[in-house]
N, C-alpha and C positions, 0 to 999 in steps of 0.2 A: 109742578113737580119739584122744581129746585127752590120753590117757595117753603115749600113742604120740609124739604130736607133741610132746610137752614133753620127752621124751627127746631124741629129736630137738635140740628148742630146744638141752636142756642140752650134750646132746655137741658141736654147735654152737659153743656159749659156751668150749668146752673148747680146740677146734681153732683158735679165732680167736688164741689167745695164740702160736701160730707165724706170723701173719700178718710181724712185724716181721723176722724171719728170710728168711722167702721174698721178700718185699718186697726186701730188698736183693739178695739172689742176681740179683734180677728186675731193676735196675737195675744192675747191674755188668754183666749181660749186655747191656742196654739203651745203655752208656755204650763196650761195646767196639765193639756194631754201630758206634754213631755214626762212634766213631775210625775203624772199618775203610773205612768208606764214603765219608771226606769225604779219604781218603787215596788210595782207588784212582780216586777222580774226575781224569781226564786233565788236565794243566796245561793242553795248548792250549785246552780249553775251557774253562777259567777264564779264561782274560786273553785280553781284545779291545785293541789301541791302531788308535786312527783317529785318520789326519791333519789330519781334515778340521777347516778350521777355519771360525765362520759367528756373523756377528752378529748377538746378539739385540734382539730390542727393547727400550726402555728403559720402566718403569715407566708406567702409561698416567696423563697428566695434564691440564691444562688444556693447550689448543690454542692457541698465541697467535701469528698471522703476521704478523713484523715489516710493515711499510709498504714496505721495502727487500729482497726478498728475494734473496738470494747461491744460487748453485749448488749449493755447499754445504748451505747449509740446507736447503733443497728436499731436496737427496738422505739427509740424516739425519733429514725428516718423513717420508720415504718409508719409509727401516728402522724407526721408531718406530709409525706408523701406518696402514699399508698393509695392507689386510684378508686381500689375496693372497698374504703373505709369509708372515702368521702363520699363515694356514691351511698352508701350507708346512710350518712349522715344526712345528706341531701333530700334522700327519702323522707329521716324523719320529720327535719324541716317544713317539707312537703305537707307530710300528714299535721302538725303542729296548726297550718295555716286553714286546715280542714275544721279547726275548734273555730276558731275565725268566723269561720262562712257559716256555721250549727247555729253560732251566737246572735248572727248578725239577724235571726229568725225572732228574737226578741226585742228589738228596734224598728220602730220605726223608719218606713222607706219613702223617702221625701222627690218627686222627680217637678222637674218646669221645662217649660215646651212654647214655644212661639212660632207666629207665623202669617203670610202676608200673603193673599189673594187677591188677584184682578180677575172680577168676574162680575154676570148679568144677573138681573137681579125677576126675572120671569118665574109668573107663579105656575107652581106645576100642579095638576087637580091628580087629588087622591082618592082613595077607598073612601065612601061615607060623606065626601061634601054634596052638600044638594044643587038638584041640577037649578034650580033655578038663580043660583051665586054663580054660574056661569056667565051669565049673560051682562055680568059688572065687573068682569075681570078685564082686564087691561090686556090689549094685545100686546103679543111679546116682542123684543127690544133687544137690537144688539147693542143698548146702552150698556156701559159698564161701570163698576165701581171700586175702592177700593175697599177691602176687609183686615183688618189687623185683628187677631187676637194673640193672648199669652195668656199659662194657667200655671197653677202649683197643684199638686194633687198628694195628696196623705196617708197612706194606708198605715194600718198597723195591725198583727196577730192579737187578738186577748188571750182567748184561750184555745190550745188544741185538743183538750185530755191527754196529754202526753210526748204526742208528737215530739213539741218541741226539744223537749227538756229528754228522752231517750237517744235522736238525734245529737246533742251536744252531750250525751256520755260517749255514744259509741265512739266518738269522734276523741276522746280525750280518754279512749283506752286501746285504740289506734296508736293513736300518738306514742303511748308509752310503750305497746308492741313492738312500734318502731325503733322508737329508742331503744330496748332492750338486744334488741336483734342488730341493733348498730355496735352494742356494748360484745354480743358474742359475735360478731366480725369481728371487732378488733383483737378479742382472746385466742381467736383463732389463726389470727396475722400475726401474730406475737409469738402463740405457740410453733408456726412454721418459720418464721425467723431463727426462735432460738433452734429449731431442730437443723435448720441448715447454716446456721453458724457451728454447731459441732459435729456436725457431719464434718464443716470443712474444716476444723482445728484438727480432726479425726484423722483426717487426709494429708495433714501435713504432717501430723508425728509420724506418721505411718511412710511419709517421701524419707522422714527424720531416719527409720528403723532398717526402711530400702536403702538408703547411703551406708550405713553401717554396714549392713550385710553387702553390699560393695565391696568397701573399705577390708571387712574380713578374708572374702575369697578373694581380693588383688593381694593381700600380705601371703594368704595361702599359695597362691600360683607363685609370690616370685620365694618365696621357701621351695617349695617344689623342684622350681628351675637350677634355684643353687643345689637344691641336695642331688639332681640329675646331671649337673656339671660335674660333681665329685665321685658319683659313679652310686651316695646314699640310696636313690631312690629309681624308678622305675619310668619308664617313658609311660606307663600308666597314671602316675599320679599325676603329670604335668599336664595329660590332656585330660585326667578329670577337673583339674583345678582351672581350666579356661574352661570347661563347658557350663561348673560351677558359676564360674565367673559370667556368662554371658545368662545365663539364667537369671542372675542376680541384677544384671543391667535392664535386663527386657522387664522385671518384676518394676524397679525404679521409671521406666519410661511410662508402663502401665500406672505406677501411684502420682506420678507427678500430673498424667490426663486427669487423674480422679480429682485432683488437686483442681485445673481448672472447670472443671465442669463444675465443680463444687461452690467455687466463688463465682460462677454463672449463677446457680441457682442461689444463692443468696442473694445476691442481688435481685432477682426477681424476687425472690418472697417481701424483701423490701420495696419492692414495687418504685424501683430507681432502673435505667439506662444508665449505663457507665462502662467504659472499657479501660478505669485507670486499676493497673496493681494495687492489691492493699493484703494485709494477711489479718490475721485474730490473735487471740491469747489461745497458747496451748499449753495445758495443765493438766497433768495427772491426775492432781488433789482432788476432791471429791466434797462438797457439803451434805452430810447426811440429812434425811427428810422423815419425820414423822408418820409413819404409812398404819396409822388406824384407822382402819378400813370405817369401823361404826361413825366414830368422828368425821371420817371427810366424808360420806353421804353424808350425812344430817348439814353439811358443811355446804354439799354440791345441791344437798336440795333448797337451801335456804337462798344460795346464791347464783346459783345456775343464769343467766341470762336469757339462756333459751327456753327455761324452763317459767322465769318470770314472763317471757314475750310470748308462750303460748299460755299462759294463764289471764294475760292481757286481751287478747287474743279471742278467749273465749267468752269472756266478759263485753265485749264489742259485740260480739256472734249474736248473746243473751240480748246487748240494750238493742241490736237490729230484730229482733223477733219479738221482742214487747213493742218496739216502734209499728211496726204489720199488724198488731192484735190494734195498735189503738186508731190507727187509719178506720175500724168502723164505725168510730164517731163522727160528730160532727166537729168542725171548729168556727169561732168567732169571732169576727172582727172589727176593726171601724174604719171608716173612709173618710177623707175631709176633703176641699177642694178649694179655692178660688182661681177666679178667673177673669180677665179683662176682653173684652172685645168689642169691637164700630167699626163704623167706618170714618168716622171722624176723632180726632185728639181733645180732650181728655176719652182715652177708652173708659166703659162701662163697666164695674165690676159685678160681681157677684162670687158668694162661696156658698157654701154645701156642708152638711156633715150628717153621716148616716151612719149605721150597724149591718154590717153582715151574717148569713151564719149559713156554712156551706154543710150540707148533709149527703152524705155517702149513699144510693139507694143500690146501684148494682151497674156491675161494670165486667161481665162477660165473667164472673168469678174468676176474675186478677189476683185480688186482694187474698182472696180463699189461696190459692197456690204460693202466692207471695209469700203467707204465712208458714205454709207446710215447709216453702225451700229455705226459711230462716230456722226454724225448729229443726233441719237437717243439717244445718251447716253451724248451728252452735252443739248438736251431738259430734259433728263431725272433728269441729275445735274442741269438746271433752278427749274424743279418743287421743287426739294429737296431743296433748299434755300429759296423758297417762301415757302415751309412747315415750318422751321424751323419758318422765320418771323413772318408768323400767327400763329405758337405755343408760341411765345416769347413773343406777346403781348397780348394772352389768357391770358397764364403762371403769366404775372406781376399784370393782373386787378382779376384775382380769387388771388396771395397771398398778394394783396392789403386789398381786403376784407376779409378774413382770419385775417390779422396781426390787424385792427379795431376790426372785432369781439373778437380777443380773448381779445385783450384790455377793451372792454365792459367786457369779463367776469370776468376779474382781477377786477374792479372796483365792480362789483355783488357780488363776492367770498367774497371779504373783507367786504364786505357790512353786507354779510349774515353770517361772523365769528364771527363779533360784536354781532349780533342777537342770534347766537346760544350762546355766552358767557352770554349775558345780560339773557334768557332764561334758563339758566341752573342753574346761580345764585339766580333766581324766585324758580325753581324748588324746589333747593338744599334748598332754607329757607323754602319751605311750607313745606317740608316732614319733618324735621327737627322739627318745632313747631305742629306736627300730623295733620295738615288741606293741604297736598298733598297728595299723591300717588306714591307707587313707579315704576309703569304703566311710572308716568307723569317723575316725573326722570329719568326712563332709555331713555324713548325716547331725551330729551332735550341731553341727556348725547351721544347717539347715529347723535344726529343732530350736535352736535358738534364736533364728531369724522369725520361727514363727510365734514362738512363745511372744516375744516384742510386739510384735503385730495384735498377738490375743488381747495382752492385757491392755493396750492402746482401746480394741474395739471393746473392752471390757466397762473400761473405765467411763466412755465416751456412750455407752449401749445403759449406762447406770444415767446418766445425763438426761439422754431423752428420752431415758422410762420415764424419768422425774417431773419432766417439761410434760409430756403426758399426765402426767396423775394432777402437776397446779392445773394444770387446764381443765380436765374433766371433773377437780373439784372446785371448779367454777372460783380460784383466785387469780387475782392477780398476776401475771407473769409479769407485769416491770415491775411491780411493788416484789415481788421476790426475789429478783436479781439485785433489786437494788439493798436487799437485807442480806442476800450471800456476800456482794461486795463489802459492806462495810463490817459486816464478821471476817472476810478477810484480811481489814482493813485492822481491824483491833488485834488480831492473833498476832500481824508485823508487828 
């Protein structure tokens, strides 16, 4: 027996010296697959271009909120630090790596594998050997031996009729869904920034207007007190003018909460933790906005975000329901292999290469249903893009008129501030020469602490009509802040 096996060995030792021979044959064939395959791979499926364009956050660093904070700024801690964007982003990233794994279906998948047995080498009788090879078999032996082998094995797709290549669209109009939808997150974070930054500048002219009206009924009371010292006026006006006056305080306590709550929620729309002070720009002025209605649809449809990510969306729907139609073919492939293995060094090689071809006969109609629930859920992605549509151009003609109204009321406010000043001035002189009332002044006095306040919520009510309409006409909200500023910047 161990006569036997060292023959073996030797012829073994013998055969291994054509290894370097075969070895290249084996790669030359190895190196034409490669060419043939990275050739017959479809251009369209190699090259993706997306328009989309979307910004990223910038490097994550120390957090530092000026004392002063700009529109601006706000809206570029928002892209930097905003939990809801990145998650966005992450997403897309995600799906991006999805074209990756579609593609990788057109490659060649190359695996090797090794391994080492100590075992007996007893022959076992099978179905079909005759009985009379029985009786020349070797009784069995807990002799043992050693086994080495190691392999490479080769597969690769030819053809699926389709399979492959509707998989690596769906996947790379995913992707763009994604991105898209990452682009109207941000429009949307942007949009709630600026609306709670002038909420809170809102809040603080309005602490501005509550001081005033302080400031008027404390001069009211101590007038009151002198003209009551001198015998001019009435122990009535002096207790309407403190009760005036405490009205006036409690209204100031009430604007200055609004104040902080307000820079609470700004901060949160910037999706920042922070308990340092800081205040805004507050400005009366106003940059007017082009509000035709026909132009920003054709504006919001062309640019909408959400409206490009369910049109992505649907087109994904489509390539997964052609991908189900073409599962009832067959597909084709080829297999290649070498392999080493003995029980003695040099191992034995040998390789292999053959053609697969896998045919679909029936499978409990899977495939039947498969079909029906992709043909449902790309009608279902049509309906959702036509929802979006008719919400886009509701969306633009409601803050169309919105943005007019509150325009009307800006122009009302100011109207009616003049009024309550010119009104209070009347006031203040008749009471003063004893032919008014102090009835008829506090109210003037009160008409003009509100007038202040209207046109404040006037002015600020015109704002983020405004911030409404860039956003539902699918622009840019930093690209338009940063065009108000530097039209402000040139009128200096």
């Amino acid at each position: 027996m161990s006569r036997d096996l060292a023959k073996i060995k030797n012829g073994r030792g013998r055969r291994g010296r054509n290894l370097p021979s075969l070895s290249l044959r084996t790669l030359g064939f190895l190196l034409f697959l490669w060419t043939f395959l990275v050739y017959s791979i479809p251009a369209r499926a190699q090259s993706f271009d997306s328009n989309t364009t979307i910004l990223a956050p910038s490097k994550e660093r120390a957090l530092a909120i000026p004392h002063h904070l700009t529109l601006l700024q706000a809206m570029e801690i928002t892209i930097d630090r905003h939990p809801q964007y990145k998650q966005a982003l992450h997403t897309a990233q995600a799906n991006k790596e999805v074209i990756g794994e579609a593609f990788s279906n057109y490659l060649p998948h190359l695996s090797a594998g090794a391994g080492y047995n100590f075992e007996t080498g007893n022959f076992v009788i099978s179905p079909g050997i005759p009985a009379s090879f029985y009786a020349v078999l070797p009784a069995n032996s807990n002799q043992a031996y050693n086994f080495y082998q190691a392999s490479f094995n080769l597969t690769q797709t030819i053809y699926t009729f389709g399979q492959r290549v509707t998989q690596l669209r769906q996947a790379k109009y995913s992707y763009k869904a994604s991105l898209d939808q990452a682009r109207w997150t941000l429009v949307n974070l942007l949009y709630g920034v600026e609306t709670a930054y002038d909420t809170f500048a809102q809040n603080l002219l309005l602490v501005g207007a509550a001081k005033k009206t302080v400031d008027d009924y404390t001069a009211q009371l101590q007038v009151a007190q002198a003209e009551f010292q001198i015998g001019m006026a009435a122990k009535f006006d002096v207790l309407n003018a403190r009760v005036n006056l405490s009205n006036a305080k409690l209204n100031l306590i009430t604007a200055e909460n609004n104040v902080s709550t307000a820079r609470v929620a700004l901060s949160n729309a910037m999706g920042i933790e922070t308990n340092e002070p800081y205040t805004v720009d507050t400005d009366l002025s106003y940059a007017p906005f082009d509000a035709d209605s026909t132009k920003l649809v054709r504006t919001a449809l062309e640019n909408r975000p959400d409206l490009s990510s369910a049109m992505n969306q649907k087109l994904s729907d489509l390539q997964n329901e052609r991908y189900y139609e073409s599962t009832y073919m067959p597909s084709i492939g080829m297999t290649g292999g070498y392999t080493y293995a003995s029980m003695f060094f040099p191992l034995t090689y040998n390789w292999s290469a053959g053609a697969t071809i896998s045919i679909p006969i029936f499978s409990g109609f899977l495939t039947v249903h498969q079909e029906r629930q992709a043909q449902k859920t790309t009608l279902a992605a049509r309906d959702a893009e036509q929802n979006v549509r008719v919400g886009i151009v509701s969306a633009i003609h409601q803050d169309v008129d919105n943005l007019r109204t509150a325009l009307q009321r800006i122009r009302t406010t100011r109207d009616l501030l003049s009024q309550a000043k010119e009104s209070l001035r009347l006031a203040a002189g008749q009471y003063q020469v004893g032919v008014g009332s102090a009835v008829a002044l506090t109210q003037a006095e009160a008409d003009l602490a509100a007038a202040r306040a209207q046109v404040v919520s006037a002015v600020y009510g015109y704002k983020i009509a405004r911030a409404a309409l860039i956003k539902d006409a699918g622009l840019d909200p930093l690209s338009q802040a940063k065009r108000r500023k530097n039209t402000e910047e040139r009128k200096k």
